[in-house]
C-alpha positions as CSV (number, residue, x, y, z in Angstrom):
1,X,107.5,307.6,121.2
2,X,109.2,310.7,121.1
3,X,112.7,311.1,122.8
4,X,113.0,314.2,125.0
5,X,116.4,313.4,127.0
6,X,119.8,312.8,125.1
7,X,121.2,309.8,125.3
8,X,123.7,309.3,128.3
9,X,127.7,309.2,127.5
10,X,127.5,305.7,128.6
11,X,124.7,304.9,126.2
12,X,126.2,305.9,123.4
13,X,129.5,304.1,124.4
14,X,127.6,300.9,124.3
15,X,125.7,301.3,121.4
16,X,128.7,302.9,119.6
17,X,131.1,299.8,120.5
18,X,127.3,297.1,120.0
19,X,127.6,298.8,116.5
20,X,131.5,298.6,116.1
21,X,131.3,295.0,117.6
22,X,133.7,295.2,120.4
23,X,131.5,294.7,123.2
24,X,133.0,292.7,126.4
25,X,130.6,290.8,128.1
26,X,130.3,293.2,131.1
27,X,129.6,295.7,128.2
28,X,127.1,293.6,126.7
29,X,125.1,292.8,129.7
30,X,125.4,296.3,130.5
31,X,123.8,297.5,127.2
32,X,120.8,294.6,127.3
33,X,119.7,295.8,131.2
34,X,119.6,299.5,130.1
35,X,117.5,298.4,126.9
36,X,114.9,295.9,128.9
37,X,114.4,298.8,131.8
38,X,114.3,302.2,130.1
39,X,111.8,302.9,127.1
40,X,113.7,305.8,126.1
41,X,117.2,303.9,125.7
42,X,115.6,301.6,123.2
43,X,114.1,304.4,121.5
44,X,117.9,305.8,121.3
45,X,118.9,302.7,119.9
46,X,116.8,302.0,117.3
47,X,117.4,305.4,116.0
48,X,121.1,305.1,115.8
49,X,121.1,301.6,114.6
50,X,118.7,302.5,111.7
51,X,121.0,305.5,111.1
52,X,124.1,303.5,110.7
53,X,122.3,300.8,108.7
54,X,121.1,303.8,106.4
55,X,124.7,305.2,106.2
56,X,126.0,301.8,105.4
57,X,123.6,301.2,102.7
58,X,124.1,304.4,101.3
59,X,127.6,304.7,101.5
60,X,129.6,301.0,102.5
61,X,132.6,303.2,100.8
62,X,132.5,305.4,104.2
63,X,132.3,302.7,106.4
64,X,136.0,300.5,104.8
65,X,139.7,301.6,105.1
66,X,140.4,303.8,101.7
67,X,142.9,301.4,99.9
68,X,143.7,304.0,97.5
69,X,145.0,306.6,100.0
70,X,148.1,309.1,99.3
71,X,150.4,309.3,102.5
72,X,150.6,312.5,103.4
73,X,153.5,314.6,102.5
């Protein structure tokens, strides 16, 4: 399927905080109506959660707190 519309602000919201897993409930069942009712917003999501799983397979460094980090001065 190809994706002609952006994703809405609120879209991204929810899959941004689905991905950083801080979801509330109201969030959650939020998210899960958008994805059963609208084709497009599941298109959306697989593309971002495929992206992230790609970064984080490609980089897990990116994704953790640097422990090795100079204060700045």
């Amino acid at each position: 399927m190809s994706t002609h519309r952006e994703p809405t602000r609120e879209l991204f919201e929810l899959m941004s905080a689905f991905r950083d897993e801080t979801l509330t409930e109201d969030q959650r069942r939020r998210l899960n109506d958008l994805l059963e009712s609208d084709a497009v917003a599941r298109d959306h999501f697989l593309r971002f959660m495929t992206l992230h799983a790609l970064l984080e397979t490609r980089m897990p460094a990116a994704s953790e707190p640097e422990t090795n980090a100079r204060p700045m001065t």
